[in-house]
C-alpha positions in Angstrom: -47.8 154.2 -4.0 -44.1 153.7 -4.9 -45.1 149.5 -5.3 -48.3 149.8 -6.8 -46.5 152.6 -9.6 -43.9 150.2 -10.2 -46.1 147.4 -10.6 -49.2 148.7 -12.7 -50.0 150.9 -15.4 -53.4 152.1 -16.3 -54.2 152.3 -19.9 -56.7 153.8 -22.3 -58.0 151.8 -25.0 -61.0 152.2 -26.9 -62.2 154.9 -24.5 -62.2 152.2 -21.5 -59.6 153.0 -18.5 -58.2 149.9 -17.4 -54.9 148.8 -15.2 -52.7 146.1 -16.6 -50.3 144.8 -14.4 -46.6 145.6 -15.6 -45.2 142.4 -14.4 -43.7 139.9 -16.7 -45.7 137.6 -19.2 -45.1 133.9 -18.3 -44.8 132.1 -21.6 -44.1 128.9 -21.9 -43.5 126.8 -25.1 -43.5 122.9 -25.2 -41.6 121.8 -28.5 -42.2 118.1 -27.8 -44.9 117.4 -30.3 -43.0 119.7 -33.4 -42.8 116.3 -35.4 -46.5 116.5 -36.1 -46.2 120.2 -36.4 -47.5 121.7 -33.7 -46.6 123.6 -30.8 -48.4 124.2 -27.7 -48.5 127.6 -25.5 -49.6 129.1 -22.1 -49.5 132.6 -21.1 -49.5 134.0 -17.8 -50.8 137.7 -18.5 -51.4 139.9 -14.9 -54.2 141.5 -15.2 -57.0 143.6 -13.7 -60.7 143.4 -14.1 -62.0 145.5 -16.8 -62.2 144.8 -20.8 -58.8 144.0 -22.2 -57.9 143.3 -25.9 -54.9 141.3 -26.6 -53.4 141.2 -29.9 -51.5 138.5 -32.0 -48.4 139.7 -33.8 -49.2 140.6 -37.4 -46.5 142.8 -38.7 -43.5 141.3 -38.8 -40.0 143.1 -38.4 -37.7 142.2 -41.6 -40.7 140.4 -43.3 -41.5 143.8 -44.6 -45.3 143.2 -44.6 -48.4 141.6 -42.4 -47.2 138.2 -42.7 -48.0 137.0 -38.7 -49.4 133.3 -39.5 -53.0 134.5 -37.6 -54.7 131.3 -39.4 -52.7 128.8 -38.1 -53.5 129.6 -34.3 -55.5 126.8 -33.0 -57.2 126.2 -29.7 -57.2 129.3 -28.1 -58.5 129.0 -24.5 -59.1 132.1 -22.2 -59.2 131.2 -17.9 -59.2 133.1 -15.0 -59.0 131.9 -11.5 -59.9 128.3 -13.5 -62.9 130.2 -14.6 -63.4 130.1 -18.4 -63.3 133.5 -20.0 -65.4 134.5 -23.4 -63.6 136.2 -26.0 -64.1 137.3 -29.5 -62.5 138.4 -32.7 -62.6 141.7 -33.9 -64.8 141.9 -36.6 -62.4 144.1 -38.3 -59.0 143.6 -37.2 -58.4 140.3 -37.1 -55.5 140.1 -35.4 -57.1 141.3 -31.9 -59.3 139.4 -29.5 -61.1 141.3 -26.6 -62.0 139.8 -23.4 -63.8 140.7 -19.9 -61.4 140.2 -16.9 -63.7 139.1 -14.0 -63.6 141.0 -10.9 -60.8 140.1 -8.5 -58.5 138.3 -11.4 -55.3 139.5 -11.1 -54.2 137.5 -13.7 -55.3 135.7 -17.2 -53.9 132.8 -18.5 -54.5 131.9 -21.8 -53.9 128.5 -24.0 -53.2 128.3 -27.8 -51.5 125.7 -30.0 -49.2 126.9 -33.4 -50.3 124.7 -36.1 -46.8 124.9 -38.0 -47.5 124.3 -42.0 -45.3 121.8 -44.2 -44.9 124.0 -47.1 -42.0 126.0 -48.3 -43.1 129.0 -48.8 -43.8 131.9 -46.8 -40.6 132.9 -44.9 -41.3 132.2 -40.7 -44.9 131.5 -42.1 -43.6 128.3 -44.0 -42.6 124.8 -43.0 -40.4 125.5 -40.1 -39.5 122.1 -38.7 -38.7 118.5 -39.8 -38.3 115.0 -37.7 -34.9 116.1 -37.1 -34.8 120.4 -36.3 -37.1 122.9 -35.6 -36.8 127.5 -35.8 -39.0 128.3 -32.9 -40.4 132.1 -34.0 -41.7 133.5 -30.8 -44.1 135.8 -32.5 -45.9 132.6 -33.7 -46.9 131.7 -30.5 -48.1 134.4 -27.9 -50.5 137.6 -27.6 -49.5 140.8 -26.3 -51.1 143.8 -24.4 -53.2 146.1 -26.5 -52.0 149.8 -25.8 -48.3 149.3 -24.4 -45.0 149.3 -26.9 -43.5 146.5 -27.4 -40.5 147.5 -25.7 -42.5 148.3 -22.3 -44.1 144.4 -21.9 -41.4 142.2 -20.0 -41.6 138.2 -21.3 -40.1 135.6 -19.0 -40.3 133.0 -21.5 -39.5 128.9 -20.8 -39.2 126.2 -24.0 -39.6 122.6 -23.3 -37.4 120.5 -26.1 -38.4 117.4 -27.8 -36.5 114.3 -25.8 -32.3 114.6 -26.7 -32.8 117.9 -28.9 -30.5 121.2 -28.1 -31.0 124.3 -28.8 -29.2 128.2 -29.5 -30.6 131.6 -29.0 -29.5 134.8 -28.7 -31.9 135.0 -25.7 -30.0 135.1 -22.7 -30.4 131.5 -20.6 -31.5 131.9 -16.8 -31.5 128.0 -16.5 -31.2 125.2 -19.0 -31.8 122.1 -18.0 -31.6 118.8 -20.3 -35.1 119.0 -21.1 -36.4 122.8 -20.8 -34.8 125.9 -20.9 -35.4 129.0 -18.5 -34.8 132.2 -20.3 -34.5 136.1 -18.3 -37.0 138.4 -18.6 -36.7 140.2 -21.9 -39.2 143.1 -23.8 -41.6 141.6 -26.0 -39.5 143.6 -28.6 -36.2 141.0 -27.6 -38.1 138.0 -27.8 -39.6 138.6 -31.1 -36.2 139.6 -32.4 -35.0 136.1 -30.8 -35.4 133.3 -32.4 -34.3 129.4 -31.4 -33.2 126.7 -33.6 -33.1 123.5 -31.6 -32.4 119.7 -33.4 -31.5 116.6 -32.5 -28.1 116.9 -34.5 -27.0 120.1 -33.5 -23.7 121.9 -32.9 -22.2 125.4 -31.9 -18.6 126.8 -33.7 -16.8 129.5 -32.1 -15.8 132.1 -34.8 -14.3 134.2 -32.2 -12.5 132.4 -29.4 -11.1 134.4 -26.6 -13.2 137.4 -27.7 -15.1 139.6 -25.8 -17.8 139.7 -28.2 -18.1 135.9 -28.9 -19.7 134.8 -32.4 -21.1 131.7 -32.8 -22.6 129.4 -35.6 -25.1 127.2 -34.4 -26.0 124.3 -36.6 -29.1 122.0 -36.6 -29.7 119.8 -39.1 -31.5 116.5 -40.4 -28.2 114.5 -40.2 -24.8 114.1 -38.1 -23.1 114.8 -41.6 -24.8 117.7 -43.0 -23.1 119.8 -39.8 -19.5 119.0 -40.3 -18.3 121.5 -42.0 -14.5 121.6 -43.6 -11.9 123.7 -41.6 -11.9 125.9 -44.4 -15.0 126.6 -44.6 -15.0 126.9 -40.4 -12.5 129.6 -41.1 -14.3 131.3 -43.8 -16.7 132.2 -41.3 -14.4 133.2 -38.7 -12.9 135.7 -41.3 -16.5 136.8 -42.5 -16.9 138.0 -38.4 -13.4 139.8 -38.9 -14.2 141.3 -42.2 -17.4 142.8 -41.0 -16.0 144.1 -37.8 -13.4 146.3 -40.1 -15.6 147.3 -42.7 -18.2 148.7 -40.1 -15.6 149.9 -37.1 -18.0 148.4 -34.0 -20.9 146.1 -33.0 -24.0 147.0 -31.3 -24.3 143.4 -30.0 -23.5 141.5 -26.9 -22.8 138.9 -28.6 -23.8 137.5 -32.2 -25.1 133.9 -33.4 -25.7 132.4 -36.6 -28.4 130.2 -36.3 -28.7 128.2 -39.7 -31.2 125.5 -40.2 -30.1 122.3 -42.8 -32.8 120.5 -44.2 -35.2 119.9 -47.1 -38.2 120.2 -45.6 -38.1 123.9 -44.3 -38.3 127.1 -46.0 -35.8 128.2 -47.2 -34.4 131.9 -47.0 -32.8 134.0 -44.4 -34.1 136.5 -41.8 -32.5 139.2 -39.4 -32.2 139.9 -35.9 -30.5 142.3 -34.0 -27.7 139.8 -32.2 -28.6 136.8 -34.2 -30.1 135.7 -37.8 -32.6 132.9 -38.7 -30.9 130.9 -42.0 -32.5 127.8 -43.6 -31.0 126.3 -46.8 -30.6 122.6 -47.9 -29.4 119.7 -45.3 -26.6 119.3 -47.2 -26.1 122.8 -48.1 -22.1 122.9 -46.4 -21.4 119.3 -48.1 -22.2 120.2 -51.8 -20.4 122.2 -53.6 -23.4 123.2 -56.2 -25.6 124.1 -53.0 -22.6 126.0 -51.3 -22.1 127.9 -54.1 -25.7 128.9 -53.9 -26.1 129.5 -50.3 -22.7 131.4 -49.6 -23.9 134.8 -49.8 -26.7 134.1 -46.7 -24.6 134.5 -43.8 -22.8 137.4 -44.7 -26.2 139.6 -46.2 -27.9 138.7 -42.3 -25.1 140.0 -40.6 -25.1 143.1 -42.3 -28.2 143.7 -41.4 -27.3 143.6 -37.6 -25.6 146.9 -39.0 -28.1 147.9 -41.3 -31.6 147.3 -40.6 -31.6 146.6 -36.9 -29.3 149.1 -35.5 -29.4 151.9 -38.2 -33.4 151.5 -39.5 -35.6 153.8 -41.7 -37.6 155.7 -39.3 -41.1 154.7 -41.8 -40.0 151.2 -40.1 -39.9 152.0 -36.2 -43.4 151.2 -35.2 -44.6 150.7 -31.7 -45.5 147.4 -31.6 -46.4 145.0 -34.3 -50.0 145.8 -35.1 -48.8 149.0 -37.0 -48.7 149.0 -40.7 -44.8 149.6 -42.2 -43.8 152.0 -45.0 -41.1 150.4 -46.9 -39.9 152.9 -49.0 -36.2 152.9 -48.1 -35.8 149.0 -48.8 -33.4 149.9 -51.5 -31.4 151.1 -48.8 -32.0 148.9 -46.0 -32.2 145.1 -48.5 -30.4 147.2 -51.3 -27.2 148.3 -49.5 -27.4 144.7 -47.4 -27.2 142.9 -50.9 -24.3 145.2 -52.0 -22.3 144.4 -48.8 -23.0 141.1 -47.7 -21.3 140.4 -51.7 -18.6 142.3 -50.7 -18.6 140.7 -47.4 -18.4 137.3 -49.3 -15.6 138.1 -51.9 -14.1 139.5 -49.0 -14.4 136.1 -46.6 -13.1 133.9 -48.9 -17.1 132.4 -49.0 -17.1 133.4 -52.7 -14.0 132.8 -54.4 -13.3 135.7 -57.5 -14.6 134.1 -60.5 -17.9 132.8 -58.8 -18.4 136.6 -57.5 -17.9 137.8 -61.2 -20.4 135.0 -61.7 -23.3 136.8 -59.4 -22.7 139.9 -60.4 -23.2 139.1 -64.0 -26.4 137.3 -63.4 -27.9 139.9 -61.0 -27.0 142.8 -63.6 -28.3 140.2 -66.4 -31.4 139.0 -64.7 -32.3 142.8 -64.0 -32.4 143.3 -68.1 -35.1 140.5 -68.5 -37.1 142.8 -65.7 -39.8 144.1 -69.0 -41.3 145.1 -66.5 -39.1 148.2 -65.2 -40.2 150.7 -68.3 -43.3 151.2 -66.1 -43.0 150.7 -62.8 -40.0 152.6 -60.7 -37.6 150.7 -58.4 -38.8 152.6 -55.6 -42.5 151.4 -56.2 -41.0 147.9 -55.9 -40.4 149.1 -52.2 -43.2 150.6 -51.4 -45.3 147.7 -52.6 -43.2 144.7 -50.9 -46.2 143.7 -48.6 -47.8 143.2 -52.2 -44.8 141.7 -54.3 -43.3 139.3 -51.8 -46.7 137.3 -52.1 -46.9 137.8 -56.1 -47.0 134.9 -58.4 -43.9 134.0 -59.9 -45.9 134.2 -63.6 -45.2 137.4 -65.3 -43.2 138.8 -62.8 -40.8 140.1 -65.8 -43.2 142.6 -66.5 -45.3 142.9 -63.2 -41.5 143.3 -61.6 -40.7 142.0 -58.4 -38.5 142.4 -54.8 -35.7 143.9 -57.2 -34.5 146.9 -54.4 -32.2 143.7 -53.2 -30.0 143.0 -56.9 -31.2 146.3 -58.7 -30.2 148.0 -55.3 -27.2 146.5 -54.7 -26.2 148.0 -58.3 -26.8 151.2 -57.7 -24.8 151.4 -54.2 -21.6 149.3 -56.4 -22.0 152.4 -58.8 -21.7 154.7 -55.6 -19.0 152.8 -54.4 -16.8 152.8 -57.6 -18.4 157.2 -57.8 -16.5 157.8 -54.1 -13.3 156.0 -55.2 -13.4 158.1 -58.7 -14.0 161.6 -57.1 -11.1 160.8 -53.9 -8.4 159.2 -56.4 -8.9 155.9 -54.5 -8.5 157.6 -51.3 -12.0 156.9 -49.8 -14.9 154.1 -50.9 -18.4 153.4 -49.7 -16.3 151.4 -46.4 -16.0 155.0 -45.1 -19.7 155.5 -45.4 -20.4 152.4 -43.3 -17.9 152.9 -40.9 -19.2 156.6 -40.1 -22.9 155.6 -40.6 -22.8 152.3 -38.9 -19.9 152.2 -36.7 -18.5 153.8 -33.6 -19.5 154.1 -30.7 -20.5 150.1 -30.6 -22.5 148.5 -27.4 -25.3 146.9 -26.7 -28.4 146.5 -29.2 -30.5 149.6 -29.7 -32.1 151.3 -32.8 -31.2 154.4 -34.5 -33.3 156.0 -37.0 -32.7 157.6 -40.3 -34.9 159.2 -43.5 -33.5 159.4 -47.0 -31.5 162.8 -46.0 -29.4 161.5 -43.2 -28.0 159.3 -46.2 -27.3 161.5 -48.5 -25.7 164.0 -45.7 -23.3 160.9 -44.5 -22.7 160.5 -48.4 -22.1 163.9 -49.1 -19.2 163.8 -45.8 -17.4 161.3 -48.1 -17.2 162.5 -51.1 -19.2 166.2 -52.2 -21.6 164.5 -55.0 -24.9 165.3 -55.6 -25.7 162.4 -53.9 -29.7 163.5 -54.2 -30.0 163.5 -57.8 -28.0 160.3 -58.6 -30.7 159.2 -56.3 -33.4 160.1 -58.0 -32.5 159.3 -61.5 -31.9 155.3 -60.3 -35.1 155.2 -58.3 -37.7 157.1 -58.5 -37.6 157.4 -62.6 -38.8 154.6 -65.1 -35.4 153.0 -66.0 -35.5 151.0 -69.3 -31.7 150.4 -69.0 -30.4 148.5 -66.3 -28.2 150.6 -63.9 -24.6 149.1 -65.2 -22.8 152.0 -64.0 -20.9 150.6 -61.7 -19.7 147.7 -63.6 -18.7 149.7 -66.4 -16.7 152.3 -64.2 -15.0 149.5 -62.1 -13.2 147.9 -66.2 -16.0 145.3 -67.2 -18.8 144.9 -69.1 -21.9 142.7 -69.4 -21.9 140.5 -72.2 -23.3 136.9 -73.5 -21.9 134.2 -74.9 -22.7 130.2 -75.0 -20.6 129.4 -72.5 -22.7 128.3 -69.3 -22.0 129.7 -66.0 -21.7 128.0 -63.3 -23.8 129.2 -60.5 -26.6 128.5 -63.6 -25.3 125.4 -63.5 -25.7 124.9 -59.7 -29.2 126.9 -59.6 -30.6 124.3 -62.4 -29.0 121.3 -60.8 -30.2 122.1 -57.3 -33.4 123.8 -58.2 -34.7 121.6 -61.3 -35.4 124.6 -63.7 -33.8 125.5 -67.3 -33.0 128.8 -67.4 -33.1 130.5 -71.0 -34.5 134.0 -70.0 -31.6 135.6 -72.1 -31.7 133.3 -75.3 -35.6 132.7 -76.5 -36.7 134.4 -73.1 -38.3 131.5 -70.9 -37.6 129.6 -67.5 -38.7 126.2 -66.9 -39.5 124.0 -64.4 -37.9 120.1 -65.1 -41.2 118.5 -66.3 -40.8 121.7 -69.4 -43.7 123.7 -68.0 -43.3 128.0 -68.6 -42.5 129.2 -65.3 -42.3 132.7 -67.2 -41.2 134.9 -70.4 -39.4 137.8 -71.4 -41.7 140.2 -73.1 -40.8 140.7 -76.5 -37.9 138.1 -76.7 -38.7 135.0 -79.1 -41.3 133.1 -76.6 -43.0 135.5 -75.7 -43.3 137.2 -79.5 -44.3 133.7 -80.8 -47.3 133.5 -78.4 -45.9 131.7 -75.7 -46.9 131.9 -71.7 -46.4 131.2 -68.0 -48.4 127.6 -67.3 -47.4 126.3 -71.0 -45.8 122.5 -71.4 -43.3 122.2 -74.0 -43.5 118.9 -74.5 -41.5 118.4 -77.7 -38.7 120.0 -79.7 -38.6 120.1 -83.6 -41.3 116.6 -83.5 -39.0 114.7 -80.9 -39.4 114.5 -77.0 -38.7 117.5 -74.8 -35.4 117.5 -72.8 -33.7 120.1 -71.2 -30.4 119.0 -73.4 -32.3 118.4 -76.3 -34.1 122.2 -76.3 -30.6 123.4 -75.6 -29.3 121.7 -78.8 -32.4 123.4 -80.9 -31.2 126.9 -79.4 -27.3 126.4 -80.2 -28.2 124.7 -84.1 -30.5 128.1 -84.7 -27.3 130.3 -84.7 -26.7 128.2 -88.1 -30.0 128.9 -89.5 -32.0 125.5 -87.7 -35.5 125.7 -86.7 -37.0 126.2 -83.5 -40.4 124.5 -83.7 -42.3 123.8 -80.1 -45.2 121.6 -79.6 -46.9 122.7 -76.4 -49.5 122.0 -74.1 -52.0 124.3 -72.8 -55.4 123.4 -71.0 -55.3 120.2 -72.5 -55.2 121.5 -75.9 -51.8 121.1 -77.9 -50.7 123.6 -80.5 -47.4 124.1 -82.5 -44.9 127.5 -82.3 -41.8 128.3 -84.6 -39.9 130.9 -83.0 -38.5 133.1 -84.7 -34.9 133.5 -83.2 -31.5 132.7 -85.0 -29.4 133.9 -81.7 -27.8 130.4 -80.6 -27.2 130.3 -76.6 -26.8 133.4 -74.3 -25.4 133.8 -71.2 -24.1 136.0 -69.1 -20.4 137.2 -67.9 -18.6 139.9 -67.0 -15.9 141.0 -69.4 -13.1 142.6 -68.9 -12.2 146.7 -69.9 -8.9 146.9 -70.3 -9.3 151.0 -70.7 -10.3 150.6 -67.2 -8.7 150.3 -63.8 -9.9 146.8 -62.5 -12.2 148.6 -59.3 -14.0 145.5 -58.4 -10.6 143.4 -57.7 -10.1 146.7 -55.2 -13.6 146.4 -53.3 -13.2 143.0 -52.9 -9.8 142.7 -51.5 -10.0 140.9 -48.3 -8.7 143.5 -45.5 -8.1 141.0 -42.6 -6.2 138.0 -44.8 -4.3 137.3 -48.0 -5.5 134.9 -50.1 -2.0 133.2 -50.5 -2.0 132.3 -47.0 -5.5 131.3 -46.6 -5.0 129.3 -43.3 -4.6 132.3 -41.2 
């Protein structure tokens, strides 16, 4: 009985009683055909006889939303005992497939290939290998149990590589081998939370040498260059690790690993696990200084969320298993928070140097004004409706509003950061909060939950501010103005001028768009196509709309420098005539607008004190001896 307890567990589903065998899932992954896209899988899945429904992995922790990439399963075979099994879809959930085990099978193996796509869009859903590199996302390629939490089913997972490729994981390694790696037994939670970047130019840095709690940056990329990064920047990462581990107090990881992706041909973003994160940017996103510049604030916002999001997570986010819908409400705390910190994290680091962190500020806070969209729809409704918003259009999203609980977010906690240092004289901050809400005791990985009160109670410990109300003003009202509280307590102020900022620079450079949301209110991709419009700036009041051409300025050939011109001469009274294409039809606009060019920086208030230099004073390093 003692055996047979250990090694079974009889389940209820559906109103059928059936016993599972509690054994480990074999799973094993061969990589060596990712060059065409596609990986192939066989599961090992004890079993008893009986009907059994196994389920593919739909929602997805830190995609926010049911983004498991169902449709690109292919070849899904069910055998027992070398016996073909019949199975079929749920009619109504999708995601599930039920099956008859045979009498006497004790176990089911099933066969599927992962058809991975070669577009850029869709976070682990998009293009997630090249020739060169692949991010294996074990959710992609497996089916689980009906009926048992995902922390109750054991995987014992094995990954065949394509021929001289390595790999790096979080997962710990049973037996690695030149060819395939062997990992332990883990829950279906771990491996999920796991992923494996693998390449055939691949390296490992130790951030943390001699440490306990090693931290490592794995790099895989589409060329031997693209992965040697400078010593400076090698220690900029080692003091990101240190910053972190002082503003928070303790880890709850064994050990932690960047794994960051370089290439063109991948999505590109950045997603969190508990003792790792998956980050893809551009192959030569370490050798650029444009693309750096863009890509330096990554690392630092996945760490955090080792803190926030994976250890400390809102409860409405602690599901089961991954068939249950989320509630994302709290996203302005868990992506909000994570955006405030992993900037400080980055001024902090040395990652961003100060007048590139001024820079972000003052286009988060800017970009947040062209948001029309926010006199109708609350920032907390941008939370609740991620699922919805993460797969929105990016026409109109000034006034539909999008994912803005990460920039509008990270506003609100700076303007509770600069609020504790206020009420304590600069005695306490918002690094108190983290290191009493995230910190101590630290250990291995495990989750604990928190609702909207438990943060406003920490708050409340730091400084005694009705933490509830400031709360509910930012969020949960219609906000016409953008919440520039913080900016203006800490001495500065948001204002434009024609002097272009960098990191616009950079993002039009890498990106090939004009951006002129805060001048006649447009964005546009490089061929002069309306990517989208600021209600009720010039553009838009002139008649002008997402999917538009310009295709010439004042009767002579659209250019990006040549538009520019047009906008600088109408500060002296010039006109702004557009001849644009739309449907092939072509039609001519005069905009009304005599405001020259506008961008965005952060000023300055010398009535002030200068709080931002404060919160992002580096607390393990001086900047005048950078080497250490």
């Amino acid at each position: 009985m003692l055996l047979k307890s250990l090694l079974f567990a009889t389940l209820i589903v559906g109103g059928f009683a059936f016993a599972l065998a509690a054994a480990p899932v074999a799973l094993e992954v061969d990589a060596r055909e990712i060059s065409r896209r596609i990986l192939h899988s066989r599961l090992v899945i004890p079993v008893f006889a009986g009907p059994l429904t196994l389920l593919y992995p739909k929602w997805i922790p830190g995609e926010h939303g049911p983004t498991g990439p169902i449709t690109d399963l292919a070849g899904l075979e069910f055998t027992a005992g070398s016996r073909p099994v019949m199975w079929r879809r749920d009619p109504l959930e999708m995601y599930s497939f039920h099956v008859e085990v045979p009498a006497g099978a004790t176990s089911l193996e099933v066969r599927l290939d992962y058809l991975a796509p070669g577009t850029s869009g869709g976070f682990t859903a998009g293009a997630m290998a090249s020739q060169r590199l692949a991010v294996l996302s074990w959710n992609h390629v497996l089916l689980y149990p009906q009926g048992q939490a995902s922390d109750q089913v054991t995987f014992e997972a094995k990954l065949t590589l394509p021929p001289g490729w390595r790999s790096g994981t979080a997962l710990p390694v049973a037996r690695g081998g030149s060819s395939t790696v062997e990992f332990q037994p883990v829950s279906l939670t771990t491996l999920v939370d796991s992923p494996v970047l693998m390449g055939m130019h691949y390296r490992e840095i130790d951030l943390t040498p001699g440490s306990s709690v090693p931290h490592r940056l794995h790099l895989a990329a589409d060329s031997a260059e693209a992965i040697a990064l400078t010593p400076e920047l090698e220690r900029a990462h080692a003091r990101l690790v240190a910053e972190a581990q002082v503003l928070f107090g303790a880890g709850h990881y064994r050990a932690y690993h960047f794994l960051v992706a370089l290439s063109d041909h991948v999505a590109h973003f950045g997603l969190e696990h508990h003792e790792s994160s998956d980050n893809r940017s551009w192959e030569r996103a370490f050798l650029d200084d444009d693309r750096r510049k863009l890509m330096s604030g990554l690392l630092p916002h996945e760490l955090v969320h080792s803190w926030n999001g994976k250890y400390r997570r809102p409860a409405d986010l602690l599901n089961p298993d991954f068939s249950q819908p989320m509630r994302t409400e709290l996203l302005w705390i868990y992506e909000g928070l994570t955006t405030y910190l992993g900037d400080v994290l980055a001024a902090r680091s040395g990652l961003h140097d100060d007048q590139e962190a001024l820079e972000n500020l003052a286009l988060d806070a800017a970009g947040l004004e062209s948001r029309a969209g926010r006199a109708w729809r609350p920032l907390a409704d941008t939370a609740v409706a991620a699922q919805l918003l993460f797969r929105a259009r990016g026409d109109w999203a000034n006034w539909r509003r999008g994912a803005d609980f990460y920039n509008e977010g990270a506003l609100i906690w700076l303007e509770a950061d600069v609020r504790i240092r206020q009420a304590t004289g600069g005695v306490r901050s918002l690094d108190d909060f983290c290191r009493s809400f995230f910190g101590p005791p630290g250990g291995p990985p495990r989750v604990v939950p928190y609702a909207l009160e438990d943060v406003v109670a920490a708050l409340e410990e730091v400084a005694a501010l009705d933490w509830r109300a400031f709360f509910d003003e930012r969020i949960y009202a219609t906000a016409p103005r953008v919440p520039l509280g913080g900016i203006e307590a800490a001495g500065f102020k948001l204002v434009y001028d024609e002097a272009l900022p960098g990191l616009v620079k950079a993002t039009e450079e890498v990106r090939k768009i004009t951006d002129l949301r805060h001048s006649i209110g447009v964005t546009l991709d490089e061929e002069g196509r309306i990517q989208d419009v600021v209600p009720g700036l010039a553009a838009a009041s002139a008649g002008l709309g997402p999917g538009m051409q310009i295709v010439a300025v004042n009767e002579r050939k659209w250019t990006r420098k040549l538009l520019r011109e047009a906008i600088r001469a109408s500060a002296a009274g010039a006109p702004l005539e557009l001849i644009v294409e739309s449907a092939e039809r072509y039609r001519t606009y005069l905009l009304d607008y005599r405001g020259g060019e506008r961008y965005p920086r952060l000023e300055r208030d010398g009535s002030r004190p200068d709080l931002l230099s404060a919160i992002w004073r580096p607390l393990t390093w001086t900047r005048e001896d950078p080497a250490r």
